[in-house]
VEXDREN-2710 file (C-alpha; in Angstrom, 1 decimal):
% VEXDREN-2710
k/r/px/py/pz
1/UNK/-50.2/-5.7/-20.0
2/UNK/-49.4/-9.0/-18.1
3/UNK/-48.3/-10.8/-21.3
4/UNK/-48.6/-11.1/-25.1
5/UNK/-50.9/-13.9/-24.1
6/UNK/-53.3/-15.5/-21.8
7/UNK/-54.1/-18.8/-22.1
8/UNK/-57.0/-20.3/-19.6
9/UNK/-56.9/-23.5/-19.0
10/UNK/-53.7/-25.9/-17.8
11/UNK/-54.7/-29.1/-19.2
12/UNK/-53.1/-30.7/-22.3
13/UNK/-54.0/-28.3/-25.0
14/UNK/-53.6/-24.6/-22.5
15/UNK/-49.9/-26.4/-22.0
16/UNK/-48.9/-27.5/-25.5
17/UNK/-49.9/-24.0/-27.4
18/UNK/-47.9/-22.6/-24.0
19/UNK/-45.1/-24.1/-25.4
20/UNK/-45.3/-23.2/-29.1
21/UNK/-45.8/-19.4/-27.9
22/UNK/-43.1/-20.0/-25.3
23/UNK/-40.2/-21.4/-27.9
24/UNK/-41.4/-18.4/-29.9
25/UNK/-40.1/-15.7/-27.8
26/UNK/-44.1/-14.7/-26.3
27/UNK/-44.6/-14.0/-23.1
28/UNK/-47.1/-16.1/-21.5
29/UNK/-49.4/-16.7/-18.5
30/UNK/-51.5/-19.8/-18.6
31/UNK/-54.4/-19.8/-15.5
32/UNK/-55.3/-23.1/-14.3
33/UNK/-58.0/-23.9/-11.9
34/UNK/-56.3/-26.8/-9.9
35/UNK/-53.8/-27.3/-7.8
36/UNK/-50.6/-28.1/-8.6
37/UNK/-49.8/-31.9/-8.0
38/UNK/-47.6/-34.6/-9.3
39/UNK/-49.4/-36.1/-12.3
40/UNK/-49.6/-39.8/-11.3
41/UNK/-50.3/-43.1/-14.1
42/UNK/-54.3/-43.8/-14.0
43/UNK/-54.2/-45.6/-17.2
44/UNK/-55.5/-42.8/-19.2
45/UNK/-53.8/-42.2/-22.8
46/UNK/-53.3/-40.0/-25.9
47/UNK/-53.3/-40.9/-29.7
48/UNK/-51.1/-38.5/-30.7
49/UNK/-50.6/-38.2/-34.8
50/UNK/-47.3/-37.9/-36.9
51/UNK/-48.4/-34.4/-37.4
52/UNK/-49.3/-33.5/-33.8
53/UNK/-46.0/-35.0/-33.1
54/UNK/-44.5/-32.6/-35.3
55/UNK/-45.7/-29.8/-33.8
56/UNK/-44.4/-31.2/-30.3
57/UNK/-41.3/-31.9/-31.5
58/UNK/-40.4/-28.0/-32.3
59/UNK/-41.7/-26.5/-29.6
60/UNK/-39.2/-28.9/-27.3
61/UNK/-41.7/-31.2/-25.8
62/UNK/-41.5/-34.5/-28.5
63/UNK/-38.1/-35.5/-27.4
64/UNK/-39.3/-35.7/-24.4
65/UNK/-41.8/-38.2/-24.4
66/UNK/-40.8/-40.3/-27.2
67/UNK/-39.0/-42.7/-25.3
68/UNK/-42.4/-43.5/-23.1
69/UNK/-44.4/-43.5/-26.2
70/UNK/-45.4/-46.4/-28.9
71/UNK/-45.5/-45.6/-32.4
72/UNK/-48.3/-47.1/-34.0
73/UNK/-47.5/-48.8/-37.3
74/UNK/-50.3/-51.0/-38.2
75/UNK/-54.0/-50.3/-37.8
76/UNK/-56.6/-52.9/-38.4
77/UNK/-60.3/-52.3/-38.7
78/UNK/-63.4/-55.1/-38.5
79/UNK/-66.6/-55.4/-38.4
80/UNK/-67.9/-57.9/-35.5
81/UNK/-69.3/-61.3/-36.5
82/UNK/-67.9/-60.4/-40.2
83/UNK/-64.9/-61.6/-42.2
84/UNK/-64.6/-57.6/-44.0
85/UNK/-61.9/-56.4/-42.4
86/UNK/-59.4/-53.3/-43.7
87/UNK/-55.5/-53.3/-43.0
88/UNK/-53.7/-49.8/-42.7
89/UNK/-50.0/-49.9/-42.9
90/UNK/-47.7/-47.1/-42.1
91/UNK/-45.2/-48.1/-44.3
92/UNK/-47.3/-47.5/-47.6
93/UNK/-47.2/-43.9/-47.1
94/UNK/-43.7/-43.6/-45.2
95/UNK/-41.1/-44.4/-42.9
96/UNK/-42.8/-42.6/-40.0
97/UNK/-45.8/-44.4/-38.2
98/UNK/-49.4/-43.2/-38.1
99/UNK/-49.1/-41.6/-34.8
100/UNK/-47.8/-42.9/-31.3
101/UNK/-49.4/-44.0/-27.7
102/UNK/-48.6/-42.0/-24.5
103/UNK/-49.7/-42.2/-21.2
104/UNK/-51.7/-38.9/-20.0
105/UNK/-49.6/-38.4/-16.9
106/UNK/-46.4/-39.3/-18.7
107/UNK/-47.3/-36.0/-21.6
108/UNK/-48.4/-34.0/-19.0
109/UNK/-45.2/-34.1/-16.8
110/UNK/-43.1/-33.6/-20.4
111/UNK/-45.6/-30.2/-20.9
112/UNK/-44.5/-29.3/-17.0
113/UNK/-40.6/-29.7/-18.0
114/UNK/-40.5/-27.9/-21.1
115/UNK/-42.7/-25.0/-19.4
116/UNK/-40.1/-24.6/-16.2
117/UNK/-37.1/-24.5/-18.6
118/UNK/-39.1/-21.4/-20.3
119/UNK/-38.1/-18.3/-18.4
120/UNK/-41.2/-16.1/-20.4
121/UNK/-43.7/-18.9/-19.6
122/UNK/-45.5/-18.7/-15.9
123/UNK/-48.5/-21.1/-15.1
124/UNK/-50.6/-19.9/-12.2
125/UNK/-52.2/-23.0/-10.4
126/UNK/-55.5/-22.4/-8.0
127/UNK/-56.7/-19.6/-10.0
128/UNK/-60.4/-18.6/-11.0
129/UNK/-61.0/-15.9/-13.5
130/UNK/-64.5/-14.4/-11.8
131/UNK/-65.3/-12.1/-15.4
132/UNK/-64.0/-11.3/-19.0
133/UNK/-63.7/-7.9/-20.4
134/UNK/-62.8/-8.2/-24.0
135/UNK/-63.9/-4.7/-25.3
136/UNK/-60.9/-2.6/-25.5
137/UNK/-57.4/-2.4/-26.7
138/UNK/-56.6/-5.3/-24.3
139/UNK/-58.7/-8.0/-22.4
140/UNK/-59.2/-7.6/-19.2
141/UNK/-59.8/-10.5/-16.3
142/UNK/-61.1/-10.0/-12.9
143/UNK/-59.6/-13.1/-10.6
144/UNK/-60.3/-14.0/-7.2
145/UNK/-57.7/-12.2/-6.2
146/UNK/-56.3/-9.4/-8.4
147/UNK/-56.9/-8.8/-12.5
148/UNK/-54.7/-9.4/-15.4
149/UNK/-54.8/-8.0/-18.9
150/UNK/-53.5/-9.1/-22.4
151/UNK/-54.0/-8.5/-26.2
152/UNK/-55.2/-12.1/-26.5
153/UNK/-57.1/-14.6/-24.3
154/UNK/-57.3/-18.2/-25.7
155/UNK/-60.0/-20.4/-24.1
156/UNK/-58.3/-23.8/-23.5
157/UNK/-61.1/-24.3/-20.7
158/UNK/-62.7/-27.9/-22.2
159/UNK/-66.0/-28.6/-23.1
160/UNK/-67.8/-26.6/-20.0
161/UNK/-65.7/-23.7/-21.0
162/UNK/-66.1/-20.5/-19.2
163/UNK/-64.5/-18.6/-22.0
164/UNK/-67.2/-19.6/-24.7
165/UNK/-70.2/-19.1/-22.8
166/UNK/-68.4/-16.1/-20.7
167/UNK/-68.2/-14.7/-25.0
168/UNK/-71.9/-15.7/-25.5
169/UNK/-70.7/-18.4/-27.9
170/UNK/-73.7/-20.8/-28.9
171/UNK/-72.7/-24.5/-29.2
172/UNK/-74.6/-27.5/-30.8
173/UNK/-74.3/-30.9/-30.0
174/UNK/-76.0/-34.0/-28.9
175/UNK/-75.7/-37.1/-26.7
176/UNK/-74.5/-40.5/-28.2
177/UNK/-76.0/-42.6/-25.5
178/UNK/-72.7/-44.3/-25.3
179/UNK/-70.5/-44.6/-22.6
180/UNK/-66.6/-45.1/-23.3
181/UNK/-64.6/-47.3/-20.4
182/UNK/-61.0/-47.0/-20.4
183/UNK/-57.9/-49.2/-19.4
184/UNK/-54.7/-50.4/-19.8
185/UNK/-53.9/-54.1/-19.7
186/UNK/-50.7/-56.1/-19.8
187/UNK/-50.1/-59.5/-22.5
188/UNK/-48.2/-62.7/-23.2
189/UNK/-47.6/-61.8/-26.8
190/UNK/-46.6/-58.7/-28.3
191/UNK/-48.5/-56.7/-29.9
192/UNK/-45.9/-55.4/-32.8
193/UNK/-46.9/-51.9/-32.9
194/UNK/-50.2/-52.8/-34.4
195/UNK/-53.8/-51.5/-33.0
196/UNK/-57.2/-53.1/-33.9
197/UNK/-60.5/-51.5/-33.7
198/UNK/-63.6/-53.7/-33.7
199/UNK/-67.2/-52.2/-34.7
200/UNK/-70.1/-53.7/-32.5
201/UNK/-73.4/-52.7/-32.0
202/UNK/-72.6/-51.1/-28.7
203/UNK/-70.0/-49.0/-29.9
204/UNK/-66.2/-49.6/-31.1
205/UNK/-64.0/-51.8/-29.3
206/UNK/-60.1/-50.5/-29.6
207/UNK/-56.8/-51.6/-28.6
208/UNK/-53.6/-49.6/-28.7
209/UNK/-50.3/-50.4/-28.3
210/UNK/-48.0/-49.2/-25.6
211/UNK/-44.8/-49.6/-24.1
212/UNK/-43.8/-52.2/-22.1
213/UNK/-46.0/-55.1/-23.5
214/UNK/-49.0/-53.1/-22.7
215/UNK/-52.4/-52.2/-24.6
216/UNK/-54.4/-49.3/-24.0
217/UNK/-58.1/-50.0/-24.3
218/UNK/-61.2/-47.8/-25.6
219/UNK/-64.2/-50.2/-24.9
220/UNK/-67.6/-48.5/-26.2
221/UNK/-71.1/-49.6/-24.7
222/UNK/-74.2/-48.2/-24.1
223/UNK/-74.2/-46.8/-20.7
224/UNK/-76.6/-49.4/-18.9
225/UNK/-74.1/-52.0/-19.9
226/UNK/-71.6/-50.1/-19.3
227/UNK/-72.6/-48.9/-15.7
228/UNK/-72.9/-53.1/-14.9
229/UNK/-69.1/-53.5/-16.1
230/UNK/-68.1/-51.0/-14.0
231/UNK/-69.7/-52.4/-11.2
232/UNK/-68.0/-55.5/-11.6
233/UNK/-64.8/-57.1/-10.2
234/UNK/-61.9/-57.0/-11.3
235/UNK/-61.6/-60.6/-12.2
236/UNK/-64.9/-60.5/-13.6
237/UNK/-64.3/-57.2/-15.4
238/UNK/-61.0/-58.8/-17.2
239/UNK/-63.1/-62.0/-17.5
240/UNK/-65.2/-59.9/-19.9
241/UNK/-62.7/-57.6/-22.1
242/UNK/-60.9/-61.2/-22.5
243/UNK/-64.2/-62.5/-24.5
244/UNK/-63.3/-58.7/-26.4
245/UNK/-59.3/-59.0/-27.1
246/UNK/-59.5/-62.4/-28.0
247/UNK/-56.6/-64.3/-28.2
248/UNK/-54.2/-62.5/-30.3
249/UNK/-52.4/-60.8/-27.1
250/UNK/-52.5/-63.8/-25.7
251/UNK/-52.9/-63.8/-21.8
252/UNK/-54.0/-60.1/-20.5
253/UNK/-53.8/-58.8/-17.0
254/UNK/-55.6/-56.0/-16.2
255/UNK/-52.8/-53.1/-14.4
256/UNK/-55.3/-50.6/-14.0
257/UNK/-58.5/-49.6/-13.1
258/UNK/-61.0/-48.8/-15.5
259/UNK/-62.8/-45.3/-15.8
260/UNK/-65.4/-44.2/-17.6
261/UNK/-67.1/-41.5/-19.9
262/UNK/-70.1/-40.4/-21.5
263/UNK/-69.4/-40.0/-25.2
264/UNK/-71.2/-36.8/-26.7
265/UNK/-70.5/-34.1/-29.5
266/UNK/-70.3/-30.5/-29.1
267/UNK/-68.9/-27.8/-31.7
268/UNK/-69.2/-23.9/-30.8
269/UNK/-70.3/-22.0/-33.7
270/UNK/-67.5/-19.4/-33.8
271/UNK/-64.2/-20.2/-32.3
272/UNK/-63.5/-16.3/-31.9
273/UNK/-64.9/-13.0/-30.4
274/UNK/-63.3/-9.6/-29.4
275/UNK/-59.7/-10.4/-27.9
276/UNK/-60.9/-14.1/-27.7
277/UNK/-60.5/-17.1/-29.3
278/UNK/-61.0/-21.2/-28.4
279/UNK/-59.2/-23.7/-29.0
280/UNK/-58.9/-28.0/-28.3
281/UNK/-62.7/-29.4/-26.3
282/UNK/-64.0/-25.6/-25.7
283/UNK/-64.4/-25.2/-29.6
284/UNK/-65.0/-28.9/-30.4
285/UNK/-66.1/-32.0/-29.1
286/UNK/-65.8/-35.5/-31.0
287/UNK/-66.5/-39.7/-30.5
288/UNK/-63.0/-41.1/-30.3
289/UNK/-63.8/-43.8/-32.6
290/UNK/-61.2/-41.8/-35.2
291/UNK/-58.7/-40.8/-32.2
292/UNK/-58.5/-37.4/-33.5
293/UNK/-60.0/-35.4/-30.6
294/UNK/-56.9/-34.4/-29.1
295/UNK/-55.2/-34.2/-32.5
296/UNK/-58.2/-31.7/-33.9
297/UNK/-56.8/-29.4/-30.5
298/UNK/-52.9/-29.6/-31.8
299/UNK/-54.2/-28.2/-35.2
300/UNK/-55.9/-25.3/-33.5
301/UNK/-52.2/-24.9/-32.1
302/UNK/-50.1/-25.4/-35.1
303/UNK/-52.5/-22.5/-36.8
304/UNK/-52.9/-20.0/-33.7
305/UNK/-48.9/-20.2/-33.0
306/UNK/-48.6/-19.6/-36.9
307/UNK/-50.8/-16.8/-36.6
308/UNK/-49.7/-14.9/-33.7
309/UNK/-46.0/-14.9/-33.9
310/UNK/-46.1/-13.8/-37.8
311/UNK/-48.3/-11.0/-36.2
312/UNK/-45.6/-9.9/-33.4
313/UNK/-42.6/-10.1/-35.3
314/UNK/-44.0/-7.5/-37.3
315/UNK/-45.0/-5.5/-33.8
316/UNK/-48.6/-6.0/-34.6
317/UNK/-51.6/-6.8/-32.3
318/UNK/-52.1/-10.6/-31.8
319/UNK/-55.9/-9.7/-30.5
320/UNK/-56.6/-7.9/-34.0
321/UNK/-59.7/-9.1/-35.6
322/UNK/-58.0/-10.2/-38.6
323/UNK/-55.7/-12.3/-36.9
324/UNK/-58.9/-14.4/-35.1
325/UNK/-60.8/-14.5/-38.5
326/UNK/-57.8/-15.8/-40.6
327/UNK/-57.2/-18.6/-37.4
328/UNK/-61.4/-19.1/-37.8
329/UNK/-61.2/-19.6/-41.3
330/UNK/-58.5/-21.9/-41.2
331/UNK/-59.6/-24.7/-39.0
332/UNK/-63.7/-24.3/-39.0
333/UNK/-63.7/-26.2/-42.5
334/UNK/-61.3/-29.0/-41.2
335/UNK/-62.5/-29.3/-37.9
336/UNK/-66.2/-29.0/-39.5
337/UNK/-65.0/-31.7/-41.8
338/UNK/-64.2/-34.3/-38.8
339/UNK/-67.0/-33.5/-36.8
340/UNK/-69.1/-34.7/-39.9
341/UNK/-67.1/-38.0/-40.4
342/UNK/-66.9/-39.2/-37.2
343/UNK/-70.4/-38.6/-36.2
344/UNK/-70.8/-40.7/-39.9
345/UNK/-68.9/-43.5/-38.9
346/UNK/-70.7/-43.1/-35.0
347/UNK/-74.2/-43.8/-37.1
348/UNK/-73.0/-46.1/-39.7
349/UNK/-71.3/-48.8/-37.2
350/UNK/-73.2/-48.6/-34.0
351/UNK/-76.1/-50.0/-36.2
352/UNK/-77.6/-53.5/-36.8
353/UNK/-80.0/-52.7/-38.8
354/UNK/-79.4/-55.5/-41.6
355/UNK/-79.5/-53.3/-44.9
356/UNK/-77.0/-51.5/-43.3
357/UNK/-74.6/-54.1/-41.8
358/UNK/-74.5/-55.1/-45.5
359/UNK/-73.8/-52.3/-47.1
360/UNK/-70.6/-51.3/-44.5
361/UNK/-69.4/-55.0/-45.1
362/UNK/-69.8/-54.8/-48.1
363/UNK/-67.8/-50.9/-48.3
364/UNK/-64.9/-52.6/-46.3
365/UNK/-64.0/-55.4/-48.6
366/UNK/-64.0/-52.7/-51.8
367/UNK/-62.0/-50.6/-49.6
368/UNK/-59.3/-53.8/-49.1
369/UNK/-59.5/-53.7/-52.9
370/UNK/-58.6/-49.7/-53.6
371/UNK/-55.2/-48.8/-52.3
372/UNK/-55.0/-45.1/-53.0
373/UNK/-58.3/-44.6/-51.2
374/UNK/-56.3/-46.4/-48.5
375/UNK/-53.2/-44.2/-48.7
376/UNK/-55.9/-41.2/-48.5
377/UNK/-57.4/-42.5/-45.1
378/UNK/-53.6/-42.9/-43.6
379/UNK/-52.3/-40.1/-44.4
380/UNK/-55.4/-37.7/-43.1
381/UNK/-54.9/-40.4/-39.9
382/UNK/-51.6/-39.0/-39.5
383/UNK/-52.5/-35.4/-40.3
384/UNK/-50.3/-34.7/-43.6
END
């Protein structure tokens, strides 16, 4: 046995449960594809929740990046070309905020640190796992070079995961036609911790605070449009997502290039099989127009860390069926649950259709009018 775990995949989610196993006392190897390099700023971020924080915070990592992340207190939510408009605030439901801003490269380089000061954690960079044997007392993986075994193998491979197909896993999903462009820009007038996420036709337009006087933005189009705006400029390109911000940050700057993505869903129909189970993008896919995707991923964690160090402070097997069905049956339904809603709200407000522009309006001013459906909303924003 190699260690109490194999996680593969090095990417946010393979690194965060790493470091939940790793404060735990596990042993455990995480196989990464890549090369090792110095993650660098590209103007990619993460929405991470109060409870997501949580979880970062006692496995060693959230003191670590929450000087170079934004809490996000205020959240406001409109409907283009409409006056229906819904206001979150944090401080209705707590002093904590809804959840905070950080930069990709910034959480990944805090994952790196917390991992190297873990003597029982080793992450093996430029590896390729070639099979998957997962029918005996331990799972067994044929490399490029070598194999490793291990009681457990989580699948923390993203949404082309080699794990789920590797396990014969079936996914569903389909193709939003939407294409999401992503960058960070800089502003004259601060943004007070507030975010604001605008419902077009084309898809939502969102803008999240950061450090620094800066705003991340997730700007939603279809992808023809989309493929012309990243064809453009950069002057013309900022020229264009100033018509979108508006005037409420003032002057913007645009202080890094935008990238794109094709938004689509995917959700595997078991997250388990023998001496396997998936976690983060290989079990489920989502629209960001809820920011939970990465969040859904830190509740697979939260559970799977729950699960597997109950089981091995009793000397038990973390691989045991049991253990995978009890981690299945706890986040299918709430993962299930988000899937559901956020492809809801994809349908409901990338729609012009007029009977249905009316009856969304007309839902977000009786919303404004119904706190503790409010409260509800805020608190399953920040996971509690």
């Amino acid at each position: 046995m190699d260690a109490d775990v194999i996680i593969i995949g090095g990417n946010h989610s393979g690194l965060s449960l790493a470091a939940c196993l790793g404060t735990a006392g596990l042993d455990v190897l995480v196989l990464e594809r890549g090369a090792k390099k110095q993650a660098r700023f590209d103007g990619r971020t993460l929405a991470l929740s109060f409870r997501s924080m949580q979880l970062l915070r006692g496995a060693g990592v959230g003191h670590l990046i929450e000087k170079d992340a934004c809490p996000m207190r205020d959240i406001r939510v409109a409907d283009q070309g409409s006056t229906a408009y819904l206001d979150f605030h944090s401080r209705d439901v707590g002093d904590e905020p809804f959840g905070w801003i950080v930069e990709n490269h910034l959480f990944h380089q805090a994952l790196n640190r917390r991992l190297d000061a873990l003597k029982n954690v080793r992450v093996m960079h430029s590896t390729v796992v070639k099979t998957m044997e997962c029918d005996g007392p331990l799972a067994h993986l044929t490399l490029s070079k070598g194999r490793l075994a291990a009681p457990l193998i989580v699948g923390a491979d993203g949404r082309n995961s080699f794990c789920r197909k590797a396990a014969g896993i079936p996914a569903y999903g389909w193709n939003y036609r939407q294409t999401a462009i992503a960058c960070v820009i800089s502003h004259s007038k601060p943004h007070h911790n507030g975010a604001v996420e605008h419902f077009q036709p084309g898809g939502p337009f969102a803008t999240l605070p950061m450090t620094k006087q800066r705003s991340s933005i997730i700007w939603t189009e279809k992808p023809a449009v989309a493929e012309a705006l990243m064809e453009m400029s950069a002057a013309v390109f900022t020229q264009k997502l100033e018509s979108k911000v508006e005037d409420w940050l003032g002057t913007i700057k645009l202080i890094s290039r935008p990238f794109s993505y094709p938004l689509t869903l995917q959700h595997a129909k078991h997250y388990t099989a023998p001496r396997l189970v998936l976690i983060g993008d290989a079990a489920h896919g989502i629209h960001p127009i809820a920011g939970q995707g990465f969040n859904l991923g830190m509740g697979d964690i939260g559970v799977l860390t729950e699960e597997i160090v109950r089981t091995t402070r009793l000397g038990l097997d973390p691989g045991h069926p049991d253990i995978l069905k009890r981690y299945e049956k706890r986040r299918k339904f709430d993962n299930g649950n988000m899937v559901l809603m956020t492809d809801g709200l994809v349908r409901l407000f990338s729609n012009a259709i007029p009977p249905v522009e009316f009856a969304r309006r007309f839902g977000l001013g009786a919303m404004q009018q119904m706190p503790p459906l409010g409260r509800f909303f805020m608190r399953t924003a920040m996971g509690i």
